[in-house]
SEVODREN-82377 format. One record per atom (N, C-alpha, C, O, CB): x, y, z. Coordinates in pm, whole numbers, plus 50000, padded with zeros to 5 digits. Glycine has a CB too. Example, Ala and Ser with C-alpha at 12.3 -4.5 7.8 and 13.67 -1.06 7.14 Angstrom:
2
513194943150780 512304955050780 513204967050780 514244966850846 511314955350905 512854977550708 513674989450714 512905000350787 513415011450804 514084994050572 
//
This chain:
292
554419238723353 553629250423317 552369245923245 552419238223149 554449260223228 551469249723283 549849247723207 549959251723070 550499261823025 548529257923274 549329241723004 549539240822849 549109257622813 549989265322773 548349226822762 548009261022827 547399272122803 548659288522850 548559300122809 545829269622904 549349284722913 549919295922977 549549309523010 549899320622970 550739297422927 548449303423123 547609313223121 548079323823275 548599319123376 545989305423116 547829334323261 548539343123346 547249347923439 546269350023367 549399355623259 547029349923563 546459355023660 546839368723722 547769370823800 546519346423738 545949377523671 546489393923746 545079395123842 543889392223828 546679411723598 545939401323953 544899398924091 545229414824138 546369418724163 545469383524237 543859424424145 543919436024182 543239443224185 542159439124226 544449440224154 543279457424152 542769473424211 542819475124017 543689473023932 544319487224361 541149480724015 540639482023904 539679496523920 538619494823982 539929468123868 539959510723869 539359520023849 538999528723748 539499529423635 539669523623903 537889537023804 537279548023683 538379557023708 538599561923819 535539556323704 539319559923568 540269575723576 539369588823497 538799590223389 542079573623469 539609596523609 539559606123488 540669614323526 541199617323633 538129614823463 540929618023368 542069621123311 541789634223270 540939637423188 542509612123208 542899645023359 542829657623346 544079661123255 545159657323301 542739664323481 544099668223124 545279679523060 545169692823061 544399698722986 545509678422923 545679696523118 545429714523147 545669718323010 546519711322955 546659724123267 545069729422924 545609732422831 547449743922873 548309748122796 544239739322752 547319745023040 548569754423032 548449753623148 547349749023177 548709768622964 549399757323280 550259755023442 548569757823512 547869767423480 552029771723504 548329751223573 547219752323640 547159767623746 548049770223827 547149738123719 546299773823733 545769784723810 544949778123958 544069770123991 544669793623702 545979788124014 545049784724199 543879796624151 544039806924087 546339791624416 542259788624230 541829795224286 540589800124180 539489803624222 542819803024341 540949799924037 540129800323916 540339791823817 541289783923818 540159811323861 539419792723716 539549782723617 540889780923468 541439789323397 538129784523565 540959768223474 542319764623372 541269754623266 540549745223301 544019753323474 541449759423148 540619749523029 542059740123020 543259742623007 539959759322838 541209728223034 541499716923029 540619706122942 539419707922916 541589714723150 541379694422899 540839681322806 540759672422951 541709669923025 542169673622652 539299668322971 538969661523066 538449646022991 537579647222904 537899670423153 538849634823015 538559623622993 537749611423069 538609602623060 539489621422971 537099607923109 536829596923187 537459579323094 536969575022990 534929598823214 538529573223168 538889563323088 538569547923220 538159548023336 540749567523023 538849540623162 538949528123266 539909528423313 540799534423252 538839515323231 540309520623479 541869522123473 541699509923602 540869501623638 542789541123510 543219515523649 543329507623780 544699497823763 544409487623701 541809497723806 545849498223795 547109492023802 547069481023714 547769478923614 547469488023935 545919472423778 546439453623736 545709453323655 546089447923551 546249438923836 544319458723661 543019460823564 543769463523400 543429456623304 541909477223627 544679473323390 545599481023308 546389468423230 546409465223111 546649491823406 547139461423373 547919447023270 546859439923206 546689439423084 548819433423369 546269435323279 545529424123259 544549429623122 543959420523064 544679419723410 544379441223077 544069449722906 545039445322837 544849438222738 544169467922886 546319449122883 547399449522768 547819437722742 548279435022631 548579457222791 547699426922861 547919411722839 546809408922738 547399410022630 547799401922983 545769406422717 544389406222628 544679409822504 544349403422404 543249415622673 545579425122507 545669427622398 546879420922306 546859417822187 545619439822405 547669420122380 548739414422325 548849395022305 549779387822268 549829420822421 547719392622340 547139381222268 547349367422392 547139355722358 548089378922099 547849371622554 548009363022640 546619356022668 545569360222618 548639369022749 546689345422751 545299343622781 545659345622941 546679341722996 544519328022724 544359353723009 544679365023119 543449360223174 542499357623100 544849382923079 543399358723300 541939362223426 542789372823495 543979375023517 541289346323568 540969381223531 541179391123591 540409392023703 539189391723687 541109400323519 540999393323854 540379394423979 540219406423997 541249413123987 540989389124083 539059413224025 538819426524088 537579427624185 536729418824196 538629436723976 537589436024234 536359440724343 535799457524282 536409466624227 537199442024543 534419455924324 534069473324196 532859477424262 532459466524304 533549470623975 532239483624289 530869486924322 529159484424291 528839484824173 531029495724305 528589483024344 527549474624296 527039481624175 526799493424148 526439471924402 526949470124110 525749475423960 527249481223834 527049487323728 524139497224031 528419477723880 529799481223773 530239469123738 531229468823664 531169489523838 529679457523779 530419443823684 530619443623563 531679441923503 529779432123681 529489445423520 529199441023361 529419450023263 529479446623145 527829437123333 529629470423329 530379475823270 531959474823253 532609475823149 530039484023300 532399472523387 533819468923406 534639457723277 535629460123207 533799461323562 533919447523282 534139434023216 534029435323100 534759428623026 533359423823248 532859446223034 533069448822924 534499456022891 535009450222795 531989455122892 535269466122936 536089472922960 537019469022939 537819476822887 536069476723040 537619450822974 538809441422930 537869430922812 537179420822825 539609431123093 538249438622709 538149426822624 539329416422600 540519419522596 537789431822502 538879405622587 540059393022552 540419391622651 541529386222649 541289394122462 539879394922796 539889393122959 538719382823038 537609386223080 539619408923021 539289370723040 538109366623155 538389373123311 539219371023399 538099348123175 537419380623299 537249387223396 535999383323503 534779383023493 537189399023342 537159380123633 535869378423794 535919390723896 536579391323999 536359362623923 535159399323848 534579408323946 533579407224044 532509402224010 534209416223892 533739410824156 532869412324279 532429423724307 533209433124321 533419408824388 530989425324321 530299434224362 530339438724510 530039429924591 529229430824324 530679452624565 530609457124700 529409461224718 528959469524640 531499466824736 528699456924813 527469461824857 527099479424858 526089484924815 527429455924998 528499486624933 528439494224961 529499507824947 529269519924954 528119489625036 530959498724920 531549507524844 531359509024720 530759500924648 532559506624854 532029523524670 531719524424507 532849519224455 533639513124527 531459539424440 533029520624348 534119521224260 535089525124311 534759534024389 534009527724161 536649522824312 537969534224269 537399540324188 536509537124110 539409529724203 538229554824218 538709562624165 539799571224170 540239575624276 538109566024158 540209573424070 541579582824053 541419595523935 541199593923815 542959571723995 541589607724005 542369613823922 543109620623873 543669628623949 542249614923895 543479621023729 545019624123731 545099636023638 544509643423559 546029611123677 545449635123657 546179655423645 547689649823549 548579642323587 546969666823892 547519657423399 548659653223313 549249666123268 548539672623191 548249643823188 550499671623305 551229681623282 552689677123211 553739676723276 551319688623412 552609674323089 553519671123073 553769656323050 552949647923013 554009676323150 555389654423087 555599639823131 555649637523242 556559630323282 556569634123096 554679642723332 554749637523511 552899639723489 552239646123408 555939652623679 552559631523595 551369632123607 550949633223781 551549626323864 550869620123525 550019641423815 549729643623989 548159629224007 547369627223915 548929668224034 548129623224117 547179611424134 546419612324267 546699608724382 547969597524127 545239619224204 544149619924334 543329605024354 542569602524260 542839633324301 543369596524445 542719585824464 542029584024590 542369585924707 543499576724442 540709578824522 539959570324617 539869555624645 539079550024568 538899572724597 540439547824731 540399534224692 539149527224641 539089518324556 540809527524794 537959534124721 536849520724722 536609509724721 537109505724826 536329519224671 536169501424672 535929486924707 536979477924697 537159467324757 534959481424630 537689483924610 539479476324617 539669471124741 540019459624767 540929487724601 539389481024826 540209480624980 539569463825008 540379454725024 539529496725134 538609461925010 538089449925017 538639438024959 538599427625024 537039451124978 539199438324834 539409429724789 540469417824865 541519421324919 539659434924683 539969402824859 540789392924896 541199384524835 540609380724734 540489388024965 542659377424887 543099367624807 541909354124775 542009346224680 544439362924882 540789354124884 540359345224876 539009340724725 538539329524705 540079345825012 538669355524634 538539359424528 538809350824431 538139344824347 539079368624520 540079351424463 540509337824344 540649325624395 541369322524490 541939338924269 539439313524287 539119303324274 540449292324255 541439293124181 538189304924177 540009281724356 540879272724286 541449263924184 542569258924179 540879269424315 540109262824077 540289264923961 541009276723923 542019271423879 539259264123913 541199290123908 541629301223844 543239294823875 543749288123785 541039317823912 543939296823993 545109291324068 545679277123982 546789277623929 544569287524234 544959266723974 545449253423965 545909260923816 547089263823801 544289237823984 545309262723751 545459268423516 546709279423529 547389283323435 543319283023408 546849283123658 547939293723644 549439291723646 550159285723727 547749302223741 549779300123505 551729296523511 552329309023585 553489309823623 552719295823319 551459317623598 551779331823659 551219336723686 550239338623614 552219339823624 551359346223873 550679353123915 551059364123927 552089364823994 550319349623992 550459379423868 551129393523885 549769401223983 548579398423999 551529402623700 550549410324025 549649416524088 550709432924172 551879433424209 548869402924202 549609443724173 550589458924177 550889457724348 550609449924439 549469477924121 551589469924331 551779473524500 550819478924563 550929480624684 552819482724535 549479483524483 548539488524532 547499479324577 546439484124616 548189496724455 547649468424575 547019456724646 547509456824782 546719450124849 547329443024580 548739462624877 548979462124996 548399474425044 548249474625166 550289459825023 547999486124973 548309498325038 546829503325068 545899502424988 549269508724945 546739509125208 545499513925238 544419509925333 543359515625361 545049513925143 544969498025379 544319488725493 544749477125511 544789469525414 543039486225481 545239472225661 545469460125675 545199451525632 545939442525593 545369457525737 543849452325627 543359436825511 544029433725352 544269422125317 541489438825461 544259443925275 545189447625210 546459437425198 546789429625108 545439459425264 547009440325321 548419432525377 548129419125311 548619414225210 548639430925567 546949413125418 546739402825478 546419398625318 547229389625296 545689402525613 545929399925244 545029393325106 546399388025065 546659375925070 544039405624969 547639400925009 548699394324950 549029383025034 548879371924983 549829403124929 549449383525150 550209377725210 549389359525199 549849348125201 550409386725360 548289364125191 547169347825184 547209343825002 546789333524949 544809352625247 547869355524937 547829351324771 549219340824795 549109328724777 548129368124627 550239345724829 551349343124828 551549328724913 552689323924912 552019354924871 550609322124980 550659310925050 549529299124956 549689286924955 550209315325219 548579305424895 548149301124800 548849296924684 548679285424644 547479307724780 549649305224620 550369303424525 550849291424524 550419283724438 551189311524517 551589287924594 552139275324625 553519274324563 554499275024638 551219264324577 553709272424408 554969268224362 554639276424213 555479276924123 555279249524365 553829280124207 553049295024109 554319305524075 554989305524179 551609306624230 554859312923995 555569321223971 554559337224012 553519341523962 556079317623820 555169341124089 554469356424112 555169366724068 556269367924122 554219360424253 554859375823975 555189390923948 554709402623983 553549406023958 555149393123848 555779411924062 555149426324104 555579436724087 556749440024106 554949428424213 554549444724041 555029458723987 554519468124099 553319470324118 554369463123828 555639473924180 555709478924288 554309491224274 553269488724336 557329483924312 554389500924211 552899503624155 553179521224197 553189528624098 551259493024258 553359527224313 553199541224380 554359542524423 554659531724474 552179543624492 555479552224433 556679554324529 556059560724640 556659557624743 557919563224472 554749571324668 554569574824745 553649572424822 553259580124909 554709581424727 552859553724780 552169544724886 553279536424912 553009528024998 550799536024840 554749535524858 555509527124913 556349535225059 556649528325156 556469521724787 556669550825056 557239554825127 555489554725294 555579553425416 558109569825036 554679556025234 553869554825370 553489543125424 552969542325535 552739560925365 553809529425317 553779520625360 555229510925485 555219503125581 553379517025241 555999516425422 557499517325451 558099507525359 557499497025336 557899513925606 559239510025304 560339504725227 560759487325258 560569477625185 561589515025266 561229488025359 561179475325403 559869468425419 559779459825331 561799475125515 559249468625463 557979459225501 557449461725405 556289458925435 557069460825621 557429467025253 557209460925128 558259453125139 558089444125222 557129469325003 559229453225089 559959442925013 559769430525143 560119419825094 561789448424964 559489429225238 558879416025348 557699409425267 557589398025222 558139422425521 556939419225263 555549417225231 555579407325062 554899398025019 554719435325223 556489413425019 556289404724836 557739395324833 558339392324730 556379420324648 558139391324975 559209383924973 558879368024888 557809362224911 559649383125132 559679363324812 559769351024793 558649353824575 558219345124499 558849340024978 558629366424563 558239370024414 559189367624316 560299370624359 557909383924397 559219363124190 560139356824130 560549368924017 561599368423952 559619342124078 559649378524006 559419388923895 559639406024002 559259406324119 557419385623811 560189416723944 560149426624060 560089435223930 561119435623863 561489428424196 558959442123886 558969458323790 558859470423851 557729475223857 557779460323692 560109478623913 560089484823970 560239501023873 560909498723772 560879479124062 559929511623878 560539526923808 561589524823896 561899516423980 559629544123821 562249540623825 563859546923907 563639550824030 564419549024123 564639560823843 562139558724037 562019564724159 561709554124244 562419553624344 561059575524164 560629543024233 560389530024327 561879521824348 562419518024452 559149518524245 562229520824235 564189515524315 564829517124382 565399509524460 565229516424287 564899536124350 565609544024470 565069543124570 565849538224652 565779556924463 563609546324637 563799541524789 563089523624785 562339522624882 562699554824917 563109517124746 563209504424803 564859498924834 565189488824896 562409494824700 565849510224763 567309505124801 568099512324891 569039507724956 568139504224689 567429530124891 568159535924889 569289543224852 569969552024905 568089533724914 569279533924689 570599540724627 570279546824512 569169544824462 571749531324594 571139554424457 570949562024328 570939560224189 570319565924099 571609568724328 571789550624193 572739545924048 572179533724002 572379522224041 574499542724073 571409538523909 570109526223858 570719515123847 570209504923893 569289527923708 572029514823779 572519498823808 572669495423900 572639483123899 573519493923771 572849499924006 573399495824134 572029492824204 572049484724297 574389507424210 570619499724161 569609495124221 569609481424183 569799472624267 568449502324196 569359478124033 568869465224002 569619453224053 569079442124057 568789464223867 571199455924102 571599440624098 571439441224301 571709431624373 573709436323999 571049452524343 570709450724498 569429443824503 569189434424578 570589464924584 568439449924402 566899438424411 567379430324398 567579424224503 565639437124318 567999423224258 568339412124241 568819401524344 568979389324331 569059414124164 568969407624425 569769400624519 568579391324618 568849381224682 570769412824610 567559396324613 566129393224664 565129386124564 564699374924591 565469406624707 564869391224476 564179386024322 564759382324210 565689388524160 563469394724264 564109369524150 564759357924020 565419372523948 566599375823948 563189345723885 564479378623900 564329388223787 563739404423810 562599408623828 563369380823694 565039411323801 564279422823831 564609432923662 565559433623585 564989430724006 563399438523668 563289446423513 563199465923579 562219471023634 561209439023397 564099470423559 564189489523651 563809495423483 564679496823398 566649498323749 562389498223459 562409510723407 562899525823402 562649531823506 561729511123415 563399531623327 563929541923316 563339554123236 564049563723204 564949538423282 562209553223209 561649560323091 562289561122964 562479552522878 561449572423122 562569573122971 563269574822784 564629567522792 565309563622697 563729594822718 564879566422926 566259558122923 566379543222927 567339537322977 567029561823033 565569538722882 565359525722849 564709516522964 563619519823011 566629520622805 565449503623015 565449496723083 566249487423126 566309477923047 564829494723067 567079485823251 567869470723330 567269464723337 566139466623384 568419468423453 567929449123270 567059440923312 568559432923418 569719433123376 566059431523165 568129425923569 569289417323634 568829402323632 567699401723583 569629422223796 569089395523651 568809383023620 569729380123784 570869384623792 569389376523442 569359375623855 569849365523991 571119353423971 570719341823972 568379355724039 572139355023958 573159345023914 573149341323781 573349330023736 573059333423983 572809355523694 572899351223507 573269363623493 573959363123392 571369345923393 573259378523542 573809385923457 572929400623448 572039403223530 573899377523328 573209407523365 572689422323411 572529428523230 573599431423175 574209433323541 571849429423187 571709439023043 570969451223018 569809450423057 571149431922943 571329463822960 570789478222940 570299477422787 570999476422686 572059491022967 569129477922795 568309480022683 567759493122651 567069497622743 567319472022693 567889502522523 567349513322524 565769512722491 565039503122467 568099520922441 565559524622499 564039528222506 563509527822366 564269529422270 563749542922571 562049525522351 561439523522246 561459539822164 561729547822254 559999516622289 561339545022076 561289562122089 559509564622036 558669558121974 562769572021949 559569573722082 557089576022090 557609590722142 558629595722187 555399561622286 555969595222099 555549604722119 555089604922254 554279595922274 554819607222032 555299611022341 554429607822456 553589622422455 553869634422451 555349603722611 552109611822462 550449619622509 550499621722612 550599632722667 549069612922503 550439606822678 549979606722788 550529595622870 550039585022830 548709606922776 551629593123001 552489585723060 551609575623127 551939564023154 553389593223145 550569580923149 549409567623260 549619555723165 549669555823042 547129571623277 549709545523249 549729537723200 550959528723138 550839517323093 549049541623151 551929534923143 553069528123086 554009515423166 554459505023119 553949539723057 554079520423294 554369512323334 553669495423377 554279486423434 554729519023395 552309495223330 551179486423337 551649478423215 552009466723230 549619493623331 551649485423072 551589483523000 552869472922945 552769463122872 551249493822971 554269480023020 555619475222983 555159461723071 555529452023004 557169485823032 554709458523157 554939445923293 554129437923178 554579426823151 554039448123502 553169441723119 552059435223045 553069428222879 552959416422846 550559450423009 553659434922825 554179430222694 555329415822793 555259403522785 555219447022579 556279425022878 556949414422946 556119397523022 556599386323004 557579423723061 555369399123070 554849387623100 554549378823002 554609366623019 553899389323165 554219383922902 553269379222774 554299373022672 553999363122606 552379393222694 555879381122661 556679370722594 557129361522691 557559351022644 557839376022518 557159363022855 557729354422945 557529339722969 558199329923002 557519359323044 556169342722933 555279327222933 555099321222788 554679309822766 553559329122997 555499330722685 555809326722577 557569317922557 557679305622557 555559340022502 558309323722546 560059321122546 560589318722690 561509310822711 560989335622483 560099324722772 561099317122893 562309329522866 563319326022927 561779295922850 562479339422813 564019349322753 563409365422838 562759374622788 564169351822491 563959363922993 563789380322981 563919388722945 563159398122968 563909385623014 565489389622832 565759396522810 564889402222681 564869414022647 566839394322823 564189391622619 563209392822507 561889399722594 561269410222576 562859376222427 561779388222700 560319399422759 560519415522784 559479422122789 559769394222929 561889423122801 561949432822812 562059440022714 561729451722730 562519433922875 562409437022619 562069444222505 560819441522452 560899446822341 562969442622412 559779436922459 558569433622441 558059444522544 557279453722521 558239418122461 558599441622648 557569453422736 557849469622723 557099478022772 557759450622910 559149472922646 559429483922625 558499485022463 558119494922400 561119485922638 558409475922446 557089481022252 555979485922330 555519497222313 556149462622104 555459476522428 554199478822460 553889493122558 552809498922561 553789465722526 555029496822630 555159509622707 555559522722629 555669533522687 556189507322813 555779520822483 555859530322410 554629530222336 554519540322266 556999530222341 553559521422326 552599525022290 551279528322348 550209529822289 552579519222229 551559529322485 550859531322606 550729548422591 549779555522559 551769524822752 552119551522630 552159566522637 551659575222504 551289586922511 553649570122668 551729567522385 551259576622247 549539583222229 549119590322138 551489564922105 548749577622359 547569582222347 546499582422492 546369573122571 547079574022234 545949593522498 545579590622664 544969582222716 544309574222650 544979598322722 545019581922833 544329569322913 545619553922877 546389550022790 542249565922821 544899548523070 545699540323019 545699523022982 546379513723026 546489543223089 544469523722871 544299510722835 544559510322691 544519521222635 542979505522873 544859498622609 544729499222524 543849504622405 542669501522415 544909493122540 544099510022323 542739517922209 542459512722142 541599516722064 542769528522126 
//
């Protein structure tokens, strides 16, 4: 492992704005709402909370012309390599917060572009770990093709993935994700991304079926804590951090982010998972989903 233990998040980086209705949204006329514009974007999101939580992190993204140098400002304690699209804009997403569920209008933009080939071989050679979301496959073949060229790159690299959308995984299809991130040593999946990548119901019973595919799989549960399975070591239920929840964007970015960060620290998942449950309870205590 590189002295530095430095972690590589490779991905889909966007402008959110962040909708709270003050009350059930009205068809057709107006609902006063707290409207936000925040930074966002899956890996963009870790690769904050890694920064913040004191990892040393590069960050690969693709953004629209003339958004580098705002973007980059955006991850502090992030070396951040952004690429300018000639012609797409920015991602965007936005999200609609009712509660503890949130609705996700997205535009990919220049994401869609993004390639494995982005990252330098310098960035690669310094790396003890590579993470990167499920929203790096979804939305265009090339898409596919980038992971699939990260993952041959990698070489002998540890890769982590946080499956990212249940409902870019169901249009992507179930199986040909789990093809697609075959041979990942890390799997951060929710209840709902478990259930259909397994098909089954019974959250334990999801995690030790990933497991059966990935070193380490970590099944968030929200308020219900988190499984962590370990591949020929064992299976442990950790409860949940307790918070106020503002605002849910972001939490699951946030939990993959504390976990990586003790991972490459201790080598103890079961420590990285409780690390990533501090950091996913302090995700949700305030909107948007980067660190404040």
């Amino acid at each position: 492992m590189p002295a530095d233990r430095r972690i590589v998040v490779f991905g889909d980086v966007f402008d959110d704005v962040v909708v709270v209705p003050s009350h059930t949204i009205r068809p057709d006329t107006d609902t006063l709402s707290s409207i936000r514009t925040r930074a966002g974007g899956s890996a963009a999101n870790t690769a904050a909370w890694l920064g913040s939580l004191g990892a040393t992190v590069d960050f690969i993204g693709m953004v629209g012309a003339g958004d580098s140098a705002r973007h980059a400002a955006q991850l502090p304690r992030v070396t951040a390599h952004l690429t300018e699209h000639a012609t797409l804009p920015t991602g965007t997403i936005v999200v609609i917060v009712e509660g503890e569920t949130r609705t996700m209008l997205t535009e990919v933009g220049a994401n869609a572009e993004l390639t494995a080939d982005s990252v330098t071989g310098a960035v690669l050679d310094a790396a003890s770990l590579i993470h990167f979301t499920g929203y790096s496959l979804f939305g265009s073949p090339q898409r596919a093709a980038a992971v699939s060229r990260l993952f041959e790159r990698a070489d002998d690299t540890a890769i982590s993935v946080d499956p990212g959308s249940a409902g870019f995984i169901a249009d992507f299809g179930a199986e040909r994700f789990l093809d697609a991130i075959d041979g990942a040593a890390f799997l951060f999946p929710n209840l709902e991304e478990g259930r259909l990548l397994t098909g089954l119901d019974d959250p334990l019973a999801i995690a030790l079926s990933l497991a059966q595919r990935f070193d380490t799989v970590a099944l968030t549960l929200d308020t219900e804590g988190v499984i962590v399975a370990q591949r020929g070591i064992g299976v442990e239920r950790l409860p949940a951090v307790p918070a106020q929840i503002v605002d849910p964007t972001g939490a699951g970015d946030a939990f993959s982010a504390g976990f990586l960060a003790e991972w490459v620290r201790s080598g103890d998942a079961v420590a990285a998972a409780r690390a990533g449950a501090v950091a996913g309870s302090w995700a949700v205590s305030s909107v948007g989903a980067r660190p404040t």
